[in-house]
MARKOL-781528 format. One line per field, with one value per residue: x, y, z of N, C-alpha, C in turn; residue in one letter. Coordinates in steps of 0.2 Angstrom, whole numbers, always signed. Layout:
N
n.px: c(X	...)
n.py: c(Y	...)
n.pz: c(Z	...)
ca.px: c(X	...)
ca.py: c(Y	...)
ca.pz: c(Z	...)
c.px: c(X	...)
c.py: c(Y	...)
c.pz: c(Z	...)
residuo: c(A	...)
END
This chain:
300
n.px: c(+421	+413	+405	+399	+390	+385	+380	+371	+361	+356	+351	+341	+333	+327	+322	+311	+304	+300	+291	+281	+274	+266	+251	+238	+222	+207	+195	+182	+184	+184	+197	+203	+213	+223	+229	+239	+225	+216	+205	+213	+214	+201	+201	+193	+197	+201	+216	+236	+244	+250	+257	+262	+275	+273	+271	+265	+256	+243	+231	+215	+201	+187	+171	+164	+153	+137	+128	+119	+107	+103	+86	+89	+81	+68	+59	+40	+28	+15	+3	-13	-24	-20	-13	+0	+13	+27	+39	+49	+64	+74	+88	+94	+108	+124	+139	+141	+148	+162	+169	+160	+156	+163	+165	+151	+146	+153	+171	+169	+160	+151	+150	+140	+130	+125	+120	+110	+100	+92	+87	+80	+72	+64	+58	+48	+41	+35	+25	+19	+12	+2	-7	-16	-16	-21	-17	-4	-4	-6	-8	-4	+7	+18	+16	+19	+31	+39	+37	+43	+56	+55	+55	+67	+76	+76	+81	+96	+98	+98	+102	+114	+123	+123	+133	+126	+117	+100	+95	+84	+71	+64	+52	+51	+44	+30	+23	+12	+17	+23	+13	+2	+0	+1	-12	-21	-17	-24	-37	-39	-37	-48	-60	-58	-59	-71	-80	-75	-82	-96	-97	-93	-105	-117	-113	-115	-129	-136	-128	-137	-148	-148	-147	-159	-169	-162	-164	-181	-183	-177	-185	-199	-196	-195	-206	-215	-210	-212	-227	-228	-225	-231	-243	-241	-238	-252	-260	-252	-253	-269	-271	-264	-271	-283	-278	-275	-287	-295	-289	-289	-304	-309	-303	-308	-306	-291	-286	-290	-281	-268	-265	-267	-254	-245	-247	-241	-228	-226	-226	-218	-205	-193	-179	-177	-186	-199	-215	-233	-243	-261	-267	-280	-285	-292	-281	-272	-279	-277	-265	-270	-277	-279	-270	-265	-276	-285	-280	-292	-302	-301	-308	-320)
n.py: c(+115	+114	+128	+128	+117	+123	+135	+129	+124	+136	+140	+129	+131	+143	+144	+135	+142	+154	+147	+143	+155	+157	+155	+147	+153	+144	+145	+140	+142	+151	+161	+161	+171	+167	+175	+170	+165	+175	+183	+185	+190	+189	+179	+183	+181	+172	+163	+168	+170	+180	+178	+179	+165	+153	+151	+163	+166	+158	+150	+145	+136	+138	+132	+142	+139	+134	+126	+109	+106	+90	+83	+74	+68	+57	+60	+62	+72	+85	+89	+101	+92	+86	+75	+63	+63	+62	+71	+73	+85	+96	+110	+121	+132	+143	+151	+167	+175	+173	+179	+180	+170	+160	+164	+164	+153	+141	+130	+126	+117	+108	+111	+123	+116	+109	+115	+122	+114	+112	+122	+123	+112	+114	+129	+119	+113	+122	+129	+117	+114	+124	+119	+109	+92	+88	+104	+102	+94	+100	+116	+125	+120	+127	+140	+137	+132	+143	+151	+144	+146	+162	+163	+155	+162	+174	+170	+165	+178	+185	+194	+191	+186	+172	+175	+166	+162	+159	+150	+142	+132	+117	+105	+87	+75	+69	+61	+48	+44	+26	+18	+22	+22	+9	+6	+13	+8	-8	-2	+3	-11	-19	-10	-13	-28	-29	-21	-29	-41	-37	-36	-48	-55	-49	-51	-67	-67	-60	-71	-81	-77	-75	-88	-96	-88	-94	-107	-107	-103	-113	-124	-120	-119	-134	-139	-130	-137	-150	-150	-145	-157	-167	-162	-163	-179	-181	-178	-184	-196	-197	-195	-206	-218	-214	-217	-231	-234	-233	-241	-254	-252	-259	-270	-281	-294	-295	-284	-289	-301	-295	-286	-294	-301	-291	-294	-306	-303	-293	-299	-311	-307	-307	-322	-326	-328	-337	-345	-352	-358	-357	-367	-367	-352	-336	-330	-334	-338	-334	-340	-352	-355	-358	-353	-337	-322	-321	-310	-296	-294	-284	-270	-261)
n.pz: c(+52	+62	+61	+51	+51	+63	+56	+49	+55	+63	+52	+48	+58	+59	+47	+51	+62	+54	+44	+52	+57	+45	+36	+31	+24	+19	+7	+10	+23	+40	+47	+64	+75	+86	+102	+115	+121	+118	+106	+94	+78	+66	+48	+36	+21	+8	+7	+10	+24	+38	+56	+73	+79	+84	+105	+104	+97	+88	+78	+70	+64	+59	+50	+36	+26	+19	+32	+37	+49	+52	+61	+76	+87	+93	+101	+107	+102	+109	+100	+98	+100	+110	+103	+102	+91	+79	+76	+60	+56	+47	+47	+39	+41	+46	+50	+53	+60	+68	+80	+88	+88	+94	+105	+111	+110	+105	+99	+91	+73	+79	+92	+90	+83	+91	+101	+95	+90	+104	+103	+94	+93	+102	+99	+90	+98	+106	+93	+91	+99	+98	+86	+77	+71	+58	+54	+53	+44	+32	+22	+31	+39	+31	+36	+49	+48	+45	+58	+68	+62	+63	+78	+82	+75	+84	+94	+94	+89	+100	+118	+119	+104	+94	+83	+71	+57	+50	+38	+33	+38	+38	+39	+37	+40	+46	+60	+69	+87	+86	+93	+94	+78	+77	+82	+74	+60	+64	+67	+53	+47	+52	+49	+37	+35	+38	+27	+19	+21	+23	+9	+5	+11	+6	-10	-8	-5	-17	-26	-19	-24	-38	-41	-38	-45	-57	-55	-53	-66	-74	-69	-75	-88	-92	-85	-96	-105	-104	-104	-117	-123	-118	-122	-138	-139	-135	-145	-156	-151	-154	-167	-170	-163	-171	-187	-183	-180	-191	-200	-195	-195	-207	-207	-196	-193	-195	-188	-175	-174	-176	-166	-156	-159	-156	-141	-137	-142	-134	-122	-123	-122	-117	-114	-101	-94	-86	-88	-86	-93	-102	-114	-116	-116	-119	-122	-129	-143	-156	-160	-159	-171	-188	-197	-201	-202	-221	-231	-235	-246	-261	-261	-273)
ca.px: c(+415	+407	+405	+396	+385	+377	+375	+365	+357	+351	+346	+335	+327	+324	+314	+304	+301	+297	+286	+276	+272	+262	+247	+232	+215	+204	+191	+177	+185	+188	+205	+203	+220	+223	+235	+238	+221	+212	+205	+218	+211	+197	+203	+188	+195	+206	+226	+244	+242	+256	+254	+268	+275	+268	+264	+261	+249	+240	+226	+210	+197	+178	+167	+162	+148	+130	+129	+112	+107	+95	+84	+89	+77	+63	+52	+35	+28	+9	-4	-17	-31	-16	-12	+6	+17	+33	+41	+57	+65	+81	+89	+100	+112	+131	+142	+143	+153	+166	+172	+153	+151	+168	+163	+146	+142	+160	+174	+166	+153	+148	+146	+135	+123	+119	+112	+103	+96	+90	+81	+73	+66	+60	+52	+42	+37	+29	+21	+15	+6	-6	-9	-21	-13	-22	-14	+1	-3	-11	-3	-5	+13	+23	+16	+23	+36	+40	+35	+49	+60	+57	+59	+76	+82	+76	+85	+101	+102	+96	+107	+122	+122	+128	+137	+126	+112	+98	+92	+78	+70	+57	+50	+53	+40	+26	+17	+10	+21	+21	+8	-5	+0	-2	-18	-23	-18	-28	-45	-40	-39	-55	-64	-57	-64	-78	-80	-76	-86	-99	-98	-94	-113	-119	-112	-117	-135	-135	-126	-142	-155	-148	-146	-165	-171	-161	-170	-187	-184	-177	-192	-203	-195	-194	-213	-218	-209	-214	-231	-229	-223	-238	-251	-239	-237	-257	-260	-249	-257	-274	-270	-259	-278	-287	-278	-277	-296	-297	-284	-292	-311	-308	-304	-308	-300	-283	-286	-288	-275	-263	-267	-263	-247	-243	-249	-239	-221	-225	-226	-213	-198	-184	-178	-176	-196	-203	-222	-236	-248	-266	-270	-286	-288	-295	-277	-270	-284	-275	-261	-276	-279	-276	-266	-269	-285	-284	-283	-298	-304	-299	-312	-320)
ca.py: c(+111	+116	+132	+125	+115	+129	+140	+124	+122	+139	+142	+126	+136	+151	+141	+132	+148	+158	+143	+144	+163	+157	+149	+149	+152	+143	+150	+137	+143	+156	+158	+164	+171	+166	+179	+170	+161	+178	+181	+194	+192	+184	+181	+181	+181	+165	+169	+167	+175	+178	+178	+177	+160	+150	+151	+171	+167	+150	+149	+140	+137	+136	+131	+146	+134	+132	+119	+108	+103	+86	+79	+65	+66	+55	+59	+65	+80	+85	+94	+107	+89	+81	+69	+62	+65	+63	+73	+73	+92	+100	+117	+125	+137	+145	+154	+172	+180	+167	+181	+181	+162	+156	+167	+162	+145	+136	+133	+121	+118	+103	+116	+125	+113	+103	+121	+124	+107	+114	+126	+121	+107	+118	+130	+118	+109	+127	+128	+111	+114	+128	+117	+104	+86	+92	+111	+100	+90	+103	+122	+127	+120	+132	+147	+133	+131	+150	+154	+141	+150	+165	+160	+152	+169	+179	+167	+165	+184	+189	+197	+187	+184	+166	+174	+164	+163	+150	+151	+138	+128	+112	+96	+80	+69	+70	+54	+46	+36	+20	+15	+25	+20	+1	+7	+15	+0	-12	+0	+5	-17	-21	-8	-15	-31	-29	-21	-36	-47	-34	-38	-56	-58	-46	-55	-71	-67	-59	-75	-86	-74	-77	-96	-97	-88	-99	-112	-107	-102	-121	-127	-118	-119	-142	-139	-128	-141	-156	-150	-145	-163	-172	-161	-164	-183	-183	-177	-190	-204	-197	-197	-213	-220	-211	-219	-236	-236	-234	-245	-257	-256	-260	-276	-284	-300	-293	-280	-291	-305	-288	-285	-303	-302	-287	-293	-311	-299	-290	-303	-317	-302	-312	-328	-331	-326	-345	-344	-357	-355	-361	-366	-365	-349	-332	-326	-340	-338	-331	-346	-359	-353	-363	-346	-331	-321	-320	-303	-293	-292	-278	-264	-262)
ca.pz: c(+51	+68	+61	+45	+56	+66	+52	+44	+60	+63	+44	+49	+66	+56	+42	+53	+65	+49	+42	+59	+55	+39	+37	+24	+24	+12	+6	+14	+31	+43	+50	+67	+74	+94	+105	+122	+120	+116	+98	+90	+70	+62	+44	+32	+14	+8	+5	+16	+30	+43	+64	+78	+80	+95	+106	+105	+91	+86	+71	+71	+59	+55	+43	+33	+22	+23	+35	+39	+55	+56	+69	+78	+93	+91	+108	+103	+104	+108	+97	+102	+105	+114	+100	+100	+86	+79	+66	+58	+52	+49	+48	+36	+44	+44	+55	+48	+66	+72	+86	+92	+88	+99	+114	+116	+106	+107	+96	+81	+72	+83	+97	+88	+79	+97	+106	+90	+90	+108	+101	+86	+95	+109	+96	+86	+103	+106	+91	+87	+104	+94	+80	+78	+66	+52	+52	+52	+37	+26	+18	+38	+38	+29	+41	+55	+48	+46	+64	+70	+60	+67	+86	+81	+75	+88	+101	+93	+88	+108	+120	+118	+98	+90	+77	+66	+53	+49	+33	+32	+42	+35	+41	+31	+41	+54	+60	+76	+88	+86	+97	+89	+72	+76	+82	+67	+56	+68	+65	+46	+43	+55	+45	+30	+35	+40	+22	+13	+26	+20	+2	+4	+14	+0	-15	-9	-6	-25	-31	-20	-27	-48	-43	-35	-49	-61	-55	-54	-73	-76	-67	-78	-93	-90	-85	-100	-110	-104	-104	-124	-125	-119	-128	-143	-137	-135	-151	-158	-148	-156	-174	-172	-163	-179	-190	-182	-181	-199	-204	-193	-196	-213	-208	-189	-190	-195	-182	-169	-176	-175	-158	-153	-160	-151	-136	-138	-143	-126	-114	-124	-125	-112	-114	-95	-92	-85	-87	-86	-100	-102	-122	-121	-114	-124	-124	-138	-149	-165	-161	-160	-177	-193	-200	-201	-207	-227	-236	-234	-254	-263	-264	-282)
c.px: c(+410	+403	+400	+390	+381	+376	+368	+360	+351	+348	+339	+329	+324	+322	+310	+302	+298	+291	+278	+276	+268	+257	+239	+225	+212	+198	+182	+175	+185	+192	+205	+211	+219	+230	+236	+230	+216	+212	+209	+215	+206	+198	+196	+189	+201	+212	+229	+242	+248	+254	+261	+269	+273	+273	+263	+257	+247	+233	+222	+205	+192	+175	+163	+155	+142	+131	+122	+111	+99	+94	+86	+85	+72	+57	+46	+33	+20	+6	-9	-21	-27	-15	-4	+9	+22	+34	+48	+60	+72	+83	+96	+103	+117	+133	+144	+146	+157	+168	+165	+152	+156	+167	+156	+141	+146	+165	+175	+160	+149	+145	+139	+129	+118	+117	+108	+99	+91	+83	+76	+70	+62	+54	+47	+37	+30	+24	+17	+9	-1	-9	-12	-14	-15	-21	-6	+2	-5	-6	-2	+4	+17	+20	+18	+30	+42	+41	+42	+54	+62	+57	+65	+80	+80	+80	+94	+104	+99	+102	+113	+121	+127	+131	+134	+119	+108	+95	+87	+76	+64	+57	+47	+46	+36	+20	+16	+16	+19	+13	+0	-5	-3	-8	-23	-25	-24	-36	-45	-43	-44	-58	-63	-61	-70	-82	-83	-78	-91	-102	-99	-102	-116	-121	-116	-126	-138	-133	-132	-148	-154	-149	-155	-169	-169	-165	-177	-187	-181	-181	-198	-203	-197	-202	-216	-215	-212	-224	-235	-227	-228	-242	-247	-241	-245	-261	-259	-252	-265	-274	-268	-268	-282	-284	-279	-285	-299	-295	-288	-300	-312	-307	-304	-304	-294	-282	-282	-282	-267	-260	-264	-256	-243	-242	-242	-229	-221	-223	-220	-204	-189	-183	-178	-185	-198	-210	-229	-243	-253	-266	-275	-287	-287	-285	-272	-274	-282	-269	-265	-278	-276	-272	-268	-274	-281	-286	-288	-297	-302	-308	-314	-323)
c.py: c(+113	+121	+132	+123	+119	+133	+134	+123	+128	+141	+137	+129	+139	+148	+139	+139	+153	+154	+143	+150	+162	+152	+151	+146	+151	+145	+148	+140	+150	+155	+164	+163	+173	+170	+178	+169	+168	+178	+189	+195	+187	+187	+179	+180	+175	+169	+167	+171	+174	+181	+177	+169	+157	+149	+155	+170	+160	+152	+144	+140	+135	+138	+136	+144	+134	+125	+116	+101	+98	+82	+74	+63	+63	+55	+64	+70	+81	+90	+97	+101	+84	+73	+69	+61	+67	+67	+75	+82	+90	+108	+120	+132	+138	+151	+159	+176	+175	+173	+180	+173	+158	+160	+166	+155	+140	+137	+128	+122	+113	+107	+120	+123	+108	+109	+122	+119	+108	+119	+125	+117	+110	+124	+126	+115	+114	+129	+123	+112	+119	+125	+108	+96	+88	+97	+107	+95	+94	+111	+125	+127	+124	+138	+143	+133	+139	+152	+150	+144	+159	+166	+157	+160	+174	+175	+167	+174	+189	+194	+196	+183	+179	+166	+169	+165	+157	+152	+148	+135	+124	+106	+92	+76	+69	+64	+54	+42	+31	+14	+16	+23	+14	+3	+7	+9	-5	-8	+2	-6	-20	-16	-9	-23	-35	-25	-24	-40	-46	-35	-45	-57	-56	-48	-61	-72	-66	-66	-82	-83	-76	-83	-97	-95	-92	-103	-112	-107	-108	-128	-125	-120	-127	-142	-137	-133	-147	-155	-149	-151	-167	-169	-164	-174	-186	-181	-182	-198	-206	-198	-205	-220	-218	-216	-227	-239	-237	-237	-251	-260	-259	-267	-279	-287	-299	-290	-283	-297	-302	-286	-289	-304	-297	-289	-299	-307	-296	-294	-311	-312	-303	-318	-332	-331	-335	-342	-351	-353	-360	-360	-365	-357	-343	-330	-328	-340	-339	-340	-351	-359	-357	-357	-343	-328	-320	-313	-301	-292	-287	-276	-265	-254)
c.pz: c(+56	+66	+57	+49	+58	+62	+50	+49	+62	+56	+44	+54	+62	+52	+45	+56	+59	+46	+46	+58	+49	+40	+31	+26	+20	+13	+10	+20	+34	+46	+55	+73	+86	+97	+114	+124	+122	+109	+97	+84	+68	+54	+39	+24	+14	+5	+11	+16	+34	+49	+67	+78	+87	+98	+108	+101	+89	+83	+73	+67	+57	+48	+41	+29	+26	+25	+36	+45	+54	+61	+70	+85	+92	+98	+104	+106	+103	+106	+102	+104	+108	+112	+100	+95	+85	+72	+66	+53	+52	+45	+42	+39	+42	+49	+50	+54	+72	+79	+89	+94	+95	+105	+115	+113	+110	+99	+90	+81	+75	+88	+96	+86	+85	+101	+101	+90	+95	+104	+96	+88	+99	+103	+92	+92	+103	+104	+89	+93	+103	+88	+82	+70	+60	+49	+52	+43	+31	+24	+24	+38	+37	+34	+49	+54	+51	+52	+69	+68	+64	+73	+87	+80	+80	+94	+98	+90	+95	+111	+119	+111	+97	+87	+71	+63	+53	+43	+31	+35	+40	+41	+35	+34	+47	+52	+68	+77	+86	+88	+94	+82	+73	+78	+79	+63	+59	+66	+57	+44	+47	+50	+37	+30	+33	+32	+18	+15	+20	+14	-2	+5	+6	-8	-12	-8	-11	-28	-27	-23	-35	-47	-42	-42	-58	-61	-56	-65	-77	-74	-71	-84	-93	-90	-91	-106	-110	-104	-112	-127	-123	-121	-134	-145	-139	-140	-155	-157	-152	-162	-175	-169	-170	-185	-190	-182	-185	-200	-201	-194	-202	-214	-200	-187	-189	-190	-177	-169	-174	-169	-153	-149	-155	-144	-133	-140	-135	-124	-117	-126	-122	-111	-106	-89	-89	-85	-88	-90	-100	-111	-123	-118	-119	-127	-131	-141	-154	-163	-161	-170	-182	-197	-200	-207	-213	-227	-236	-246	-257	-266	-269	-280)
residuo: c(X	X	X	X	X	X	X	X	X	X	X	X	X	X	X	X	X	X	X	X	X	X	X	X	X	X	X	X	X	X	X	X	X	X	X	X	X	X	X	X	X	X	X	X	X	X	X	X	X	X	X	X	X	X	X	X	X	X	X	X	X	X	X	X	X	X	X	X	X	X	X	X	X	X	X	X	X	X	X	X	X	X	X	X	X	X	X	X	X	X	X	X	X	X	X	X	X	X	X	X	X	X	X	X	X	X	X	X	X	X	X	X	X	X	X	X	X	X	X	X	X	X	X	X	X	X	X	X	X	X	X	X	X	X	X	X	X	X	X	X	X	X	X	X	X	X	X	X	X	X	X	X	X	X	X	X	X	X	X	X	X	X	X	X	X	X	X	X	X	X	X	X	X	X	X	X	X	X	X	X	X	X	X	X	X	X	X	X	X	X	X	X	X	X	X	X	X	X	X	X	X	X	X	X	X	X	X	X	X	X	X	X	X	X	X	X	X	X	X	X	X	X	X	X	X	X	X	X	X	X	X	X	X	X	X	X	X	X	X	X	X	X	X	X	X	X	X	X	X	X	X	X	X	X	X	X	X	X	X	X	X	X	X	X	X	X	X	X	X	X	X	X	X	X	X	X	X	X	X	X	X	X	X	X	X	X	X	X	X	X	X	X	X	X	X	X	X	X	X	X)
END
């Protein structure tokens, strides 16, 4: 049984020891191979691969993929007329020389993406400081862009190469700090105001100019009508006299009898009237009267 035992014991050694010799590189990755914490193999294609077991040899591995670095620094940055300005970018890059990259970057990609961050901040600072806000907002950009780009690869492919690439480099967003924004706002809604103050006074001088005219022309109109109502009126009064004066010479007494009556419906028209009346006087006459005047004869 003892003898059973250690054989099953070293058959277990000897698989794990041989298992520890193996190890796979995907194809995302590089599978760089450690000899006593020198680099002995950088493994660039995907596949089982075999190394000494450790710890004469230990494996390690970076990200082979394009990777993309964004900004997280939000301090602003000054234009050529000393405007402050934020702007938001990032970088697409990729580690294409892991022996280059773990001896003078570090030994990830975090290592890598926070000195690059350095840089690419530091070169657009440089150039943002040739450019005016407007060369930032206009086709000017992309030759900005560009020029940042190539300052990033002359620095990372200097004396001491990165081991990596950048393949692109843009900006998502350039504005004023804050302080100058709310400023802005502040002078864009005052000028916006003062606008529609502008139109308000505008308008309402327009709406007292058509009212005033209004009126004159419903003062005019009331006038030219009440003026074609008493010519009309004093026509009317002339004819209705023309005719009365005819109808009346024709016979006096009825006339005046007429007239009376008229006079005696005016002045007896409300019951609550109290008045003191003389009989004899000219104004009862036709009531003193034994009836009224007879028919005027008929013509022949």
């Amino acid at each position: 049984m003892n003898k059973i035992g250690f054989l099953i014991s070293t058959a277990l050694v000897a698989l794990v020891l041989f298992s520890s010799t193996l190890f796979v590189v995907d194809q995302r990755q590089f599978g760089v191979v450690y000899a006593l914490g020198q680099i002995k193999d950088v493994i660039t294609e995907p596949g089982l691969n075999f190394k000494l077991p450790p710890p004469f040899q230990n494996v390690s591995y970076i990200d082979k993929r394009l990777l993309t670095l964004d900004s997280t620094d939000a301090e602003p940055m000054l234009t050529a007329e000393k405007q402050r300005v934020v702007i938001d970018w990032y970088v697409r890059w990729r580690i294409t020389g892991p022996s280059e990259y773990i001896r003078n970057v570090g030994l990830d990609e975090n290592a890598g993406a926070n000195q690059l961050n350095r840089v690419v901040r530091n070169a657009f600072q440089e150039e943002i400081n040739k450019r005016t806000v407007k060369d930032l907002l206009s086709q000017k950009r992309e030759a900005l862009m560009a020029d940042v780009k190539r300052e990033v690869l002359e620095k990372v492919r200097g004396e001491k190469p990165w081991g990596v690439d950048v393949v692109d480099v843009r900006i998502t967003r350039v504005d004023y700090v804050d302080a100058i924004t709310e400023s802005v706002y502040r002078r864009m809604e005052a000028e916006r105001k003062r606008v529609a103050n502008e139109l308000r006074s505008t308008g309402a001088a327009e709406g007292e100019k058509i009212r005033a005219d209004a009126d004159r022309q419903r003062e005019v109109t009331i006038a030219n009508a009440y003026r074609d109502a008493q010519k009309i009126k004093g026509e009317g009064d002339g004819e209705a006299a023309k005719v009365y004066g005819e109808a009346f010479g024709r016979d006096p007494q009825f006339a005046q009898f007429y007239r009376s009556m008229e006079a005696y419906k005016l002045s007896f028209n409300r019951k609550a009237d109290v008045m003191v009346l003389d009989p004899s006087s000219e104004f009862f006459k036709a009531m003193r009267g034994s009836a009224a005047p007879a028919a005027a004869p008929a013509r022949k």
